[in-house]
PDB file of N, CA, C and O in Angstrom:
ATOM      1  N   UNK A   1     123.839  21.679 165.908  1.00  0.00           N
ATOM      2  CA  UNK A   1     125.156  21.083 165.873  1.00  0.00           C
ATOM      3  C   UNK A   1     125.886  21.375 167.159  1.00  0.00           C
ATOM      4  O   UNK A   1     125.676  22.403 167.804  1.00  0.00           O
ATOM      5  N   UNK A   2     126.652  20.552 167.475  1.00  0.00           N
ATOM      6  CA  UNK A   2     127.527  20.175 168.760  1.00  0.00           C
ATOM      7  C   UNK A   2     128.840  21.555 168.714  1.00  0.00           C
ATOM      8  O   UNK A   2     129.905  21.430 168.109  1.00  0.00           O
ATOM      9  N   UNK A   3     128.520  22.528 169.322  1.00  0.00           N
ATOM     10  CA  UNK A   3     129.684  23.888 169.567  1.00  0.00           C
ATOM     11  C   UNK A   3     129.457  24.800 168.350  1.00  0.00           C
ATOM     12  O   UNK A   3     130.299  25.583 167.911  1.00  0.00           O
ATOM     13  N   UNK A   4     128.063  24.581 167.793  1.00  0.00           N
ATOM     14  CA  UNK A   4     127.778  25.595 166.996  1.00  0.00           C
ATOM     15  C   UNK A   4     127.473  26.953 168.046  1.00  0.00           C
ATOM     16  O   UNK A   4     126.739  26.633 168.981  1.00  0.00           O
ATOM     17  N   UNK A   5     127.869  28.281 168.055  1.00  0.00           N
ATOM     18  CA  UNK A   5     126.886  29.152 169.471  1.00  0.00           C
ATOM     19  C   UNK A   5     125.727  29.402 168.730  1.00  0.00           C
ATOM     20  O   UNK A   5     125.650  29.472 167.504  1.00  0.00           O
ATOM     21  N   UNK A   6     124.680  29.553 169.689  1.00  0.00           N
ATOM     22  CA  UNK A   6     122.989  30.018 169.511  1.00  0.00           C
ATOM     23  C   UNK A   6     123.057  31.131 168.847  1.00  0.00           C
ATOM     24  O   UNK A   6     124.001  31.916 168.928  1.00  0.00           O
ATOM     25  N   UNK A   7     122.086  31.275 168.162  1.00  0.00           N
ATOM     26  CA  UNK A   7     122.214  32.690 167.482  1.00  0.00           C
ATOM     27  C   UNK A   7     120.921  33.411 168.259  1.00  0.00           C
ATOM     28  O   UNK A   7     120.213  32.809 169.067  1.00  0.00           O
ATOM     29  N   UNK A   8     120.737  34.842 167.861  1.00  0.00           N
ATOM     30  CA  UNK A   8     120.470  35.990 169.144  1.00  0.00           C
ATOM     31  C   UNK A   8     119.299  35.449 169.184  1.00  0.00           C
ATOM     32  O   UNK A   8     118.722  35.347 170.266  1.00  0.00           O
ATOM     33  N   UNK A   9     118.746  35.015 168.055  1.00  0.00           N
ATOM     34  CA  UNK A   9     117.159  34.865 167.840  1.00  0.00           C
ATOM     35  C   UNK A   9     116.628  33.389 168.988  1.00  0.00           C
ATOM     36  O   UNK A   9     115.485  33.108 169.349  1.00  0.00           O
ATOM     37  N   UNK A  10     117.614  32.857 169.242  1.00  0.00           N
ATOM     38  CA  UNK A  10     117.528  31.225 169.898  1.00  0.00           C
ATOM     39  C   UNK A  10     117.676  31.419 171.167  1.00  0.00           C
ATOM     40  O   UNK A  10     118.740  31.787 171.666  1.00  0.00           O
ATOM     41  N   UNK A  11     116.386  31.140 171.954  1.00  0.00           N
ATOM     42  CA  UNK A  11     116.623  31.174 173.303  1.00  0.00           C
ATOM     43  C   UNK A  11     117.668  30.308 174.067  1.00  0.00           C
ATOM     44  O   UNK A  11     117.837  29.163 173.647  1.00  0.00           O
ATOM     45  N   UNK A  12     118.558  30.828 175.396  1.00  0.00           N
ATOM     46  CA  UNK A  12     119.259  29.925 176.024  1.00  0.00           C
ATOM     47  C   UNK A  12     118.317  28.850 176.661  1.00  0.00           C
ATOM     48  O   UNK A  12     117.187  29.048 177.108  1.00  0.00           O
ATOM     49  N   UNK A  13     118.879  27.897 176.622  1.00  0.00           N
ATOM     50  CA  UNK A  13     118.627  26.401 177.467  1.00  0.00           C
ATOM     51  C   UNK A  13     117.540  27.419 178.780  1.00  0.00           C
ATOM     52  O   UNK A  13     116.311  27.365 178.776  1.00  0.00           O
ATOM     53  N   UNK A  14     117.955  27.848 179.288  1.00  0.00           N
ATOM     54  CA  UNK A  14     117.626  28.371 181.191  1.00  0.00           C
ATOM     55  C   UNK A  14     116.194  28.990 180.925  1.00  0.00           C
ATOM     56  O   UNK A  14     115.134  28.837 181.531  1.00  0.00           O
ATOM     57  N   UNK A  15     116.579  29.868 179.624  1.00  0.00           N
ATOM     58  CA  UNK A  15     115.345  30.593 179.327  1.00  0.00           C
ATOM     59  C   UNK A  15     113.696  29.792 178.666  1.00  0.00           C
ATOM     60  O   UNK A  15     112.480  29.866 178.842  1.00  0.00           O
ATOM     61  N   UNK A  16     114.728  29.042 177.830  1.00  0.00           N
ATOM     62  CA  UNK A  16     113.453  27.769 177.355  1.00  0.00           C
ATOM     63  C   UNK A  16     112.384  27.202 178.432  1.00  0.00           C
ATOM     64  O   UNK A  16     111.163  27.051 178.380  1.00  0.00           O
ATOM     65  N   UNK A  17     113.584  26.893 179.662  1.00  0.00           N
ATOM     66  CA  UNK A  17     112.824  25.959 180.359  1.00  0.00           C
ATOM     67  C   UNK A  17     111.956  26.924 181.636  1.00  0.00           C
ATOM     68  O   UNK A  17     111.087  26.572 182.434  1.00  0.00           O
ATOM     69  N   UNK A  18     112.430  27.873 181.477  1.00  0.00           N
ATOM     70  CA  UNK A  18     111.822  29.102 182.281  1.00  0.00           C
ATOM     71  C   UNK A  18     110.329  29.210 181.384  1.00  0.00           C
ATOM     72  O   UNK A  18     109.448  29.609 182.146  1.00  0.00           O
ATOM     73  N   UNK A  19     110.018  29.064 180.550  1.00  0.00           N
ATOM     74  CA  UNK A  19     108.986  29.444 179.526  1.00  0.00           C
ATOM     75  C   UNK A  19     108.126  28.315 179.652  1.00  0.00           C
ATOM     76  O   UNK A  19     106.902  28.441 179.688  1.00  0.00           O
ATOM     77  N   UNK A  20     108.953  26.764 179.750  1.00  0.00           N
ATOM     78  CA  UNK A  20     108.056  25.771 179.639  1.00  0.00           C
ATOM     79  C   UNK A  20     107.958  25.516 181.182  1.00  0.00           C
ATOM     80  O   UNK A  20     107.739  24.360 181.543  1.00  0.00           O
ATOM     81  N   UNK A  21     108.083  26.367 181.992  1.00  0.00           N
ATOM     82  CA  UNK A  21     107.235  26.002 183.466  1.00  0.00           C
ATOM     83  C   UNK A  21     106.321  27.161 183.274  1.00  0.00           C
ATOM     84  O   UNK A  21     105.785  27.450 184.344  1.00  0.00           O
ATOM     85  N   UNK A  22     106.077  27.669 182.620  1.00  0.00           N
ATOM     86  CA  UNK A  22     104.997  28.679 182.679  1.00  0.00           C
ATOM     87  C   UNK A  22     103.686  28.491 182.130  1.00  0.00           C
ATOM     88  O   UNK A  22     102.750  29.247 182.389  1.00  0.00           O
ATOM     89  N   UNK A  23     103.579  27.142 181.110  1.00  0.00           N
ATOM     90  CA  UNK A  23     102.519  26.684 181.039  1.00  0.00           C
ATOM     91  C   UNK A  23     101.561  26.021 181.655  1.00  0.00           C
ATOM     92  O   UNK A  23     102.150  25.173 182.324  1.00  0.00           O
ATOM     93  N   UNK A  24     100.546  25.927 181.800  1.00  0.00           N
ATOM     94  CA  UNK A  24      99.319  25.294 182.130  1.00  0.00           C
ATOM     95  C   UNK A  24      99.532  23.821 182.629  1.00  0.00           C
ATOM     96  O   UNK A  24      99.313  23.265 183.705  1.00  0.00           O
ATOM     97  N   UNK A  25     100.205  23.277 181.046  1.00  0.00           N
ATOM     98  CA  UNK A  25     100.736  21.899 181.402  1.00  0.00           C
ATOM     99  C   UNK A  25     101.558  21.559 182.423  1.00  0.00           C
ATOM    100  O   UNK A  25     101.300  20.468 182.932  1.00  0.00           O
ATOM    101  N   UNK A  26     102.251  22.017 182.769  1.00  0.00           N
ATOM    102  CA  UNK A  26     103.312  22.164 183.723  1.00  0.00           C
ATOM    103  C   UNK A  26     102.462  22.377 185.013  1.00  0.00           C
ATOM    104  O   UNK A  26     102.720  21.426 185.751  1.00  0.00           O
ATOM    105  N   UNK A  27     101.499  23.267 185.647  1.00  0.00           N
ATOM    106  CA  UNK A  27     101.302  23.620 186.419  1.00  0.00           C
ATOM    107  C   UNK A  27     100.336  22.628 186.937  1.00  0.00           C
ATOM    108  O   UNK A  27     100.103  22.669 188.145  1.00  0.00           O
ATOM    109  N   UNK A  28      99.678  21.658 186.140  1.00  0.00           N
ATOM    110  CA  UNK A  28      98.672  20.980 186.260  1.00  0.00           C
ATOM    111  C   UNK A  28      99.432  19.510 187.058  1.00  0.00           C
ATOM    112  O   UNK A  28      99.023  18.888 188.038  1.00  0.00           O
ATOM    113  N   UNK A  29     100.812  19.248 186.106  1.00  0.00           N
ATOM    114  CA  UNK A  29     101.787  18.356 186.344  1.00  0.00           C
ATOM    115  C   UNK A  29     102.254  18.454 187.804  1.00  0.00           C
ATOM    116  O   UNK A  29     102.266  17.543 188.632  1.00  0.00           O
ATOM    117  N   UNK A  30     102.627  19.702 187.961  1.00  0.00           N
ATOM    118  CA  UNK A  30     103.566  20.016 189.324  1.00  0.00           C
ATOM    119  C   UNK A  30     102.292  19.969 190.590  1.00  0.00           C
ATOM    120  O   UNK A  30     102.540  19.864 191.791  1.00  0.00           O
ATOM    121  N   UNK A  31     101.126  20.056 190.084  1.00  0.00           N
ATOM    122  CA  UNK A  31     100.401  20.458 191.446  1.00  0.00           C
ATOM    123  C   UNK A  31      99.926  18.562 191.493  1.00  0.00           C
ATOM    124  O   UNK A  31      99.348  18.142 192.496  1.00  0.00           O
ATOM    125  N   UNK A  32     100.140  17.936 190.729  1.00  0.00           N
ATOM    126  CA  UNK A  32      99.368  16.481 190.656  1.00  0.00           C
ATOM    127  C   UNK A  32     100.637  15.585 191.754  1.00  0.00           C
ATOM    128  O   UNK A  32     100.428  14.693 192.576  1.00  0.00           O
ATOM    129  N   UNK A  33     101.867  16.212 191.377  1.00  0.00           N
ATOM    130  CA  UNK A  33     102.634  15.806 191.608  1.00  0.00           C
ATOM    131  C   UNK A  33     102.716  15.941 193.182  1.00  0.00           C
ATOM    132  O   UNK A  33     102.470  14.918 193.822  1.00  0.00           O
ATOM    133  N   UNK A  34     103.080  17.252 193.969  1.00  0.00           N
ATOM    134  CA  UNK A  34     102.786  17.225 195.126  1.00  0.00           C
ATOM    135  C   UNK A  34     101.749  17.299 195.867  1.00  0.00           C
ATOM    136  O   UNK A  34     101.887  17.533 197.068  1.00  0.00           O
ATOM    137  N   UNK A  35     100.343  17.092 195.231  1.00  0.00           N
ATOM    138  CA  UNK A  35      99.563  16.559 196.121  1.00  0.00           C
ATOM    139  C   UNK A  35      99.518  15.419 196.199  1.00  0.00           C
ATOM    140  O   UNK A  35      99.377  14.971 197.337  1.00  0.00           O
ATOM    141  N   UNK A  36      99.598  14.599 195.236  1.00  0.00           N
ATOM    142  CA  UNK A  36      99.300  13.183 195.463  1.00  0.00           C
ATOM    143  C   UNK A  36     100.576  12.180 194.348  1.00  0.00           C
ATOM    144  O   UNK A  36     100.669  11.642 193.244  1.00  0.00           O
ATOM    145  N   UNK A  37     101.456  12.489 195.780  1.00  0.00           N
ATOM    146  CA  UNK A  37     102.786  11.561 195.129  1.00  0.00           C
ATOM    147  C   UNK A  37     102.659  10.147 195.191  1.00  0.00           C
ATOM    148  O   UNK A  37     103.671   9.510 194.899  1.00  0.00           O
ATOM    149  N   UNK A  38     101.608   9.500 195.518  1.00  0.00           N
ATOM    150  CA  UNK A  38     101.503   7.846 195.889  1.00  0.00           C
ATOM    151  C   UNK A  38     100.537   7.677 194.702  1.00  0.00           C
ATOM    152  O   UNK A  38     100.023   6.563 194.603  1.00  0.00           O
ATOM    153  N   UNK A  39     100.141   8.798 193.594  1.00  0.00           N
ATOM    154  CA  UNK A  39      99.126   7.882 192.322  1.00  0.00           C
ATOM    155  C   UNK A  39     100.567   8.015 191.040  1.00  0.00           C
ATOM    156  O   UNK A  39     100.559   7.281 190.052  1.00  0.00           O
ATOM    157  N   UNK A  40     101.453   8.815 191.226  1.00  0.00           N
ATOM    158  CA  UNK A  40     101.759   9.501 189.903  1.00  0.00           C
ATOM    159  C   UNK A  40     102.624   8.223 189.093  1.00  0.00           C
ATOM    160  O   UNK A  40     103.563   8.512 188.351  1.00  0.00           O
ATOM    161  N   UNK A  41     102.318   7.176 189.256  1.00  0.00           N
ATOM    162  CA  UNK A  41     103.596   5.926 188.299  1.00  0.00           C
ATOM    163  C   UNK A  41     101.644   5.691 188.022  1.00  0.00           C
ATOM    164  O   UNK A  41     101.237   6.160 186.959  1.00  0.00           O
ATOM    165  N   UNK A  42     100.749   5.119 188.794  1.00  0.00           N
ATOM    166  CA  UNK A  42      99.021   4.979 188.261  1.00  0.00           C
ATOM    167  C   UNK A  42      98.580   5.425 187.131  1.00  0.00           C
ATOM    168  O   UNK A  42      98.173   4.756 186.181  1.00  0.00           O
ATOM    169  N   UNK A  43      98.713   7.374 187.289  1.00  0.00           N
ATOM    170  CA  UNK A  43      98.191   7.938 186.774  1.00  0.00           C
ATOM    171  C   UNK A  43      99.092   8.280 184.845  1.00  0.00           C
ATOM    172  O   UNK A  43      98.545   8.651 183.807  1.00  0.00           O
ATOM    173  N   UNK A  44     100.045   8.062 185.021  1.00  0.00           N
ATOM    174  CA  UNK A  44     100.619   7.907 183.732  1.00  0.00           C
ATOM    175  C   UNK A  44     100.749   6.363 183.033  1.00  0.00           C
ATOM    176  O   UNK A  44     100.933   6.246 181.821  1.00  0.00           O
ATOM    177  N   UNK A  45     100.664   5.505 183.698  1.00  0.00           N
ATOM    178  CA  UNK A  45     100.356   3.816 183.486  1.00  0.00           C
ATOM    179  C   UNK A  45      98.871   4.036 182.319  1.00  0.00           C
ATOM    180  O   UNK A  45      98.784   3.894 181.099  1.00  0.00           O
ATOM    181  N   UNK A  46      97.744   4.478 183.489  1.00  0.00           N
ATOM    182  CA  UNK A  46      96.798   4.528 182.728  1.00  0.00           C
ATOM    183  C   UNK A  46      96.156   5.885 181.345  1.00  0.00           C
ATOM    184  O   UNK A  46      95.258   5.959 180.506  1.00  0.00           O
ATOM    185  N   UNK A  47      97.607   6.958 181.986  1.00  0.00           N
ATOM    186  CA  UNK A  47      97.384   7.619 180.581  1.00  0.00           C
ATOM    187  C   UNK A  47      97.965   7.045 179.294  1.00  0.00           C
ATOM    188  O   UNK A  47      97.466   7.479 178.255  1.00  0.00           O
ATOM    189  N   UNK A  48      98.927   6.149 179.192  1.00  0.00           N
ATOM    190  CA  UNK A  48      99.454   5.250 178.452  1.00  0.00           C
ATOM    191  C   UNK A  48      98.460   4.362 178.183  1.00  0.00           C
ATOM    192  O   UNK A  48      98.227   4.453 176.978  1.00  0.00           O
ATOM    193  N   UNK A  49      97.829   3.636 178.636  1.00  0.00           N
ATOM    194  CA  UNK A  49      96.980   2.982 178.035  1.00  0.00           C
ATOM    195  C   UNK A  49      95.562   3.684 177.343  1.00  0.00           C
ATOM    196  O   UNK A  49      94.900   3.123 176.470  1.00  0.00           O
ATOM    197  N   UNK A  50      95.284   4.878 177.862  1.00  0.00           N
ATOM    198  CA  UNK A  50      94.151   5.966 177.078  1.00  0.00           C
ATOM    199  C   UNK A  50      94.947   5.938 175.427  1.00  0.00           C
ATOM    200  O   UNK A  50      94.423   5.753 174.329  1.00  0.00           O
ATOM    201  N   UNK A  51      96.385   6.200 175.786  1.00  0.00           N
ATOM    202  CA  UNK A  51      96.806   6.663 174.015  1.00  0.00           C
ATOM    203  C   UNK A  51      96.843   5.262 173.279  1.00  0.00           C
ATOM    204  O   UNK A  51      96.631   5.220 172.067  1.00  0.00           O
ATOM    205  N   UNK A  52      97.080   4.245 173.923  1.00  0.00           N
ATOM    206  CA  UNK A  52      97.063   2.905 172.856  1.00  0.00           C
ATOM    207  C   UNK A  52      96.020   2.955 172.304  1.00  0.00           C
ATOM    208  O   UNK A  52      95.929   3.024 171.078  1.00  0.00           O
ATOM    209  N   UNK A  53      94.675   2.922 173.382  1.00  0.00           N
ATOM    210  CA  UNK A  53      93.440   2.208 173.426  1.00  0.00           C
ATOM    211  C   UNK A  53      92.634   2.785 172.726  1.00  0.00           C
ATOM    212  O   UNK A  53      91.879   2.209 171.942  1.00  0.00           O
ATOM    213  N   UNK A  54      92.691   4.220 172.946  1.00  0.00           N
ATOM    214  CA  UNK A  54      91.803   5.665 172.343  1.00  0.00           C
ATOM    215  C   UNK A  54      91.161   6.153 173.130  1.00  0.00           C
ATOM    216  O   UNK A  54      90.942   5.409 174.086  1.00  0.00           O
ATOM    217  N   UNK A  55      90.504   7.609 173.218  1.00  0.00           N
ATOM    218  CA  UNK A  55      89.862   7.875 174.540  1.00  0.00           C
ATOM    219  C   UNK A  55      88.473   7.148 174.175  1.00  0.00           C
ATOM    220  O   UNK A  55      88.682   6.890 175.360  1.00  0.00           O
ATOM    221  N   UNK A  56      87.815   6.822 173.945  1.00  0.00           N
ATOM    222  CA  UNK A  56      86.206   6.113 173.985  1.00  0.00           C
ATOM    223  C   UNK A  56      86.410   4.684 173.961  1.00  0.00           C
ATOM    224  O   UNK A  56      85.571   4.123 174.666  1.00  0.00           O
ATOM    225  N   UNK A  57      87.219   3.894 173.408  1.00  0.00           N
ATOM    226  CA  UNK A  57      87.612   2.681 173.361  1.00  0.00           C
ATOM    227  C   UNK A  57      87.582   2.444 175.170  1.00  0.00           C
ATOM    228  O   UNK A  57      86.798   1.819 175.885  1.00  0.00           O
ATOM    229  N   UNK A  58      88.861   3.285 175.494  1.00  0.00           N
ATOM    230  CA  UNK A  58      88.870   2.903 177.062  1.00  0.00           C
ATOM    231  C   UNK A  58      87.925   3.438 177.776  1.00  0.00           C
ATOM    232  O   UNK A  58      87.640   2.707 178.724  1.00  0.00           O
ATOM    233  N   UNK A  59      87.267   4.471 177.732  1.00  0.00           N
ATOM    234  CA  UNK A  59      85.615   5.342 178.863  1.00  0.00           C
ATOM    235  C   UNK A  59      85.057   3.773 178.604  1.00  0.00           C
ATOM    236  O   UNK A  59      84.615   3.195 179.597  1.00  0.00           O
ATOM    237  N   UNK A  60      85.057   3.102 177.398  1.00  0.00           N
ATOM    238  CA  UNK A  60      83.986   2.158 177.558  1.00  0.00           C
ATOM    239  C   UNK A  60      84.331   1.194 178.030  1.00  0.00           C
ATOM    240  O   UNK A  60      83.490   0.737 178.804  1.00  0.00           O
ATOM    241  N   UNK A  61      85.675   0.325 177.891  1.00  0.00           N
ATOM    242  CA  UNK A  61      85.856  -0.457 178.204  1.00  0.00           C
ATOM    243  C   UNK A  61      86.038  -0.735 180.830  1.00  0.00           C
ATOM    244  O   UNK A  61      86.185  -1.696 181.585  1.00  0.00           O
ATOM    245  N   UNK A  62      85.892   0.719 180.992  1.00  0.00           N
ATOM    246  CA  UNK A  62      86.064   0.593 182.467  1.00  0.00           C
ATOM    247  C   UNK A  62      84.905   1.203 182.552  1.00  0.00           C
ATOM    248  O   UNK A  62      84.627   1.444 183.727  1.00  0.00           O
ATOM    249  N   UNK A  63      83.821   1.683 181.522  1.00  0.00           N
ATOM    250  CA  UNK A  63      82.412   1.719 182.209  1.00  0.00           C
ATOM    251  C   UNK A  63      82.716   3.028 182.581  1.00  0.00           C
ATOM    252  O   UNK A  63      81.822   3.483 183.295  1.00  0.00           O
ATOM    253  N   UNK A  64      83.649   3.831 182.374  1.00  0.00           N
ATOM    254  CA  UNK A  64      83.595   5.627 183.037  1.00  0.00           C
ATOM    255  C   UNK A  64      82.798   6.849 181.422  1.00  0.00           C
ATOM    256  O   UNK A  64      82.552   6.516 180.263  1.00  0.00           O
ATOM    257  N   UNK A  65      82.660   7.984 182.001  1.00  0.00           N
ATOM    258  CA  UNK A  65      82.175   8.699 180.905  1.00  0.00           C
ATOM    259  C   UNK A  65      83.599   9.222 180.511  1.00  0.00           C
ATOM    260  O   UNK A  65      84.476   9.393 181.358  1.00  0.00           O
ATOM    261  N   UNK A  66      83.796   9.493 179.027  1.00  0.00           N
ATOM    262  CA  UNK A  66      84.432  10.103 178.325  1.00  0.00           C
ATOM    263  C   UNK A  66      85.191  11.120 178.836  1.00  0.00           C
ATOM    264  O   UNK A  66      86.406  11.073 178.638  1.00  0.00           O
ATOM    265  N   UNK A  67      84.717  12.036 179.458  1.00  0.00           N
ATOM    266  CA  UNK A  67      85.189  13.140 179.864  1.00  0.00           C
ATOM    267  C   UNK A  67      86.177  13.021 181.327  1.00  0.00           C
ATOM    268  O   UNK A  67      87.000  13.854 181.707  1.00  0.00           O
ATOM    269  N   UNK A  68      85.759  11.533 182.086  1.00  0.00           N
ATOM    270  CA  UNK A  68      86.880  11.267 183.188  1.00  0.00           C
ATOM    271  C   UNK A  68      88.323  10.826 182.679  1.00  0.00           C
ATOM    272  O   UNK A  68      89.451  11.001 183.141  1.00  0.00           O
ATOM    273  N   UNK A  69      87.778  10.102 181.398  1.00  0.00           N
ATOM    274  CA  UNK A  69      89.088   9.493 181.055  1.00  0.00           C
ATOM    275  C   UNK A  69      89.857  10.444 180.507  1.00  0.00           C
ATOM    276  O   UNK A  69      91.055  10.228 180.691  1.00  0.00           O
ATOM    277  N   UNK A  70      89.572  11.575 179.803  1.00  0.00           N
ATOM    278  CA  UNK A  70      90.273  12.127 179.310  1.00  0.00           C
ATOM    279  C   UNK A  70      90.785  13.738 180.476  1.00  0.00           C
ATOM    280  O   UNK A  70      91.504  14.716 180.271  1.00  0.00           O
ATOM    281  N   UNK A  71      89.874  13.225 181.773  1.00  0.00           N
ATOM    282  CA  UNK A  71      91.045  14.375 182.894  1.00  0.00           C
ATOM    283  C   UNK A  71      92.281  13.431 183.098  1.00  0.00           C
ATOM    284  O   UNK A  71      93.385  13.911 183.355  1.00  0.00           O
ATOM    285  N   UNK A  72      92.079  12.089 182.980  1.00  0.00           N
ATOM    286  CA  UNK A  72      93.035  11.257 183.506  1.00  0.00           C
ATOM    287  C   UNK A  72      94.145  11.000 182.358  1.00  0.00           C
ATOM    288  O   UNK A  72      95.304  10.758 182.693  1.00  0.00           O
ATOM    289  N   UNK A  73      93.782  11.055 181.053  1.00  0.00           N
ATOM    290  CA  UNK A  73      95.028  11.543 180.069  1.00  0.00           C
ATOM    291  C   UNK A  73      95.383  13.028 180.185  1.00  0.00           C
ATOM    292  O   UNK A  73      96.341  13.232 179.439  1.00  0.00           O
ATOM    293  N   UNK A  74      95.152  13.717 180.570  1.00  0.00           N
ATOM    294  CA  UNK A  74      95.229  15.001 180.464  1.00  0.00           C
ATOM    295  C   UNK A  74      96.251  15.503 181.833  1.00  0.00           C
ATOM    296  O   UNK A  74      96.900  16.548 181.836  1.00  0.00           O
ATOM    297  N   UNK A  75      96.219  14.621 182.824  1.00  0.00           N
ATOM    298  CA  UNK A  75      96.504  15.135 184.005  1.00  0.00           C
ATOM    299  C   UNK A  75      97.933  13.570 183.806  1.00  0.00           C
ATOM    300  O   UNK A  75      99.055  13.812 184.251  1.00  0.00           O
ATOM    301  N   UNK A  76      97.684  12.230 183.182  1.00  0.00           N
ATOM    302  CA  UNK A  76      99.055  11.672 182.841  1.00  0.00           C
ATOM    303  C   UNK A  76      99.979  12.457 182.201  1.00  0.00           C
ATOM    304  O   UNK A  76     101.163  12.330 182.512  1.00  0.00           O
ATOM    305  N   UNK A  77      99.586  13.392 181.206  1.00  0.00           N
ATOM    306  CA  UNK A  77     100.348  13.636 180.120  1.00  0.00           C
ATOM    307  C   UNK A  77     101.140  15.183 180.978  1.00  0.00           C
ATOM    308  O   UNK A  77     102.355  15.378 180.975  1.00  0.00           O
ATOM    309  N   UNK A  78     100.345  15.910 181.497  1.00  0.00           N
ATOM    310  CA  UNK A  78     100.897  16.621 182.584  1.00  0.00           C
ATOM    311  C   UNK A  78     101.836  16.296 183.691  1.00  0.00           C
ATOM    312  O   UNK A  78     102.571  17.082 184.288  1.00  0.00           O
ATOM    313  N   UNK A  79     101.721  15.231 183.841  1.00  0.00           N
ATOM    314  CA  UNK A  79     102.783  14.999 184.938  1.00  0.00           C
ATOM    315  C   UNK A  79     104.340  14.196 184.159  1.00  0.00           C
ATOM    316  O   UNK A  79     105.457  14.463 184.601  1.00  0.00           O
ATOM    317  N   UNK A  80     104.188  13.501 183.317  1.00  0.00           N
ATOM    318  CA  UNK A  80     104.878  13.263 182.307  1.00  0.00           C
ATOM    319  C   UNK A  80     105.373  14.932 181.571  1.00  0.00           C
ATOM    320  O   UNK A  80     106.584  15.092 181.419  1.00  0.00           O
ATOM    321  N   UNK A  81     104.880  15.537 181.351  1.00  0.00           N
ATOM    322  CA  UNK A  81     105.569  16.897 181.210  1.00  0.00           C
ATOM    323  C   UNK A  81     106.392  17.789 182.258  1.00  0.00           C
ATOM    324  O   UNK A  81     107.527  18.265 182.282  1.00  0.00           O
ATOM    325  N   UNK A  82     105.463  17.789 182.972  1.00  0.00           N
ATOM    326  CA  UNK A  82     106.545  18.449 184.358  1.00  0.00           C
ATOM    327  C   UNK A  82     107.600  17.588 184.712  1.00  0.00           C
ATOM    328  O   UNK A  82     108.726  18.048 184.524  1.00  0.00           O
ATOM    329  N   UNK A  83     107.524  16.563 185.133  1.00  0.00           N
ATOM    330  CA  UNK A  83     108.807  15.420 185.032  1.00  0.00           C
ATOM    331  C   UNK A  83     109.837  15.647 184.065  1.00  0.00           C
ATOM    332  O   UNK A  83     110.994  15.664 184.484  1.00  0.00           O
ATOM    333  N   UNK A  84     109.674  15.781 183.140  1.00  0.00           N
ATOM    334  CA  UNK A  84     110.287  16.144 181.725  1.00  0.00           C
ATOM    335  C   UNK A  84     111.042  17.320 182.098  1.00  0.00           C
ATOM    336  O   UNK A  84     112.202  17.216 182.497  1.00  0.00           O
ATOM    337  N   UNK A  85     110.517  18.310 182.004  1.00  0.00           N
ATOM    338  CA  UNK A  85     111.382  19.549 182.014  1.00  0.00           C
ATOM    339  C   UNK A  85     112.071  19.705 183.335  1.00  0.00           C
ATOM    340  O   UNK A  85     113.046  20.455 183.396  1.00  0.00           O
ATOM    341  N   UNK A  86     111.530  18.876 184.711  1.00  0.00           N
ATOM    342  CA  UNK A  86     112.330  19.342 185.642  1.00  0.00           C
ATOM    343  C   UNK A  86     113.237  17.964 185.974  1.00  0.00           C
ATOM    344  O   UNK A  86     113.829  17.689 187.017  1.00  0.00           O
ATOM    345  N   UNK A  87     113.161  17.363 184.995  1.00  0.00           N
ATOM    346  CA  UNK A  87     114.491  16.435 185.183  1.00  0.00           C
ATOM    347  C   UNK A  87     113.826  15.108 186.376  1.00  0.00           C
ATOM    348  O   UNK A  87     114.563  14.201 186.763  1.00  0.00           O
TER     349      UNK A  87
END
């Protein structure tokens, strides 16, 4: 609720997001991100289409093995996360 205060047990906002850059996901996101800033609108386009499609539906339909498509959902959904938390 809107001007309820946090109670002790509820992390602050600062601290949350301090926690969610400390994951994996995040780190995978942030490093995709500044190495290769000219794929990252690509690389979440086609992780969006992995979640419509399914991961084997799409490995088959572009002829890749299973396991590429799903670095390439894995590394969309990462950068879509780091984006997320850092605004």
């Amino acid at each position: 609720m809107e001007g309820t205060p946090q109670s002790a047990t509820e992390p602050s906002r600062s601290s949350l997001i301090d926690v969610l850059m400390e994951t994996e996901l995040y780190s995978i996101g942030a490093f995709f991100c500044d190495e290769h800033p000219e794929l990252i609108d690509e690389v979440v386009i086609r992780s969006e289409q992995i979640e419509r499609s399914g991961l084997e539906a799409y490995a088959e339909n572009l002829g890749i093995a299973v396991e590429e498509g799903f670095e390439t959902l894995l590394t969309g959904l990462a950068v879509r996360y780091y984006k997320a938390v850092t605004g």
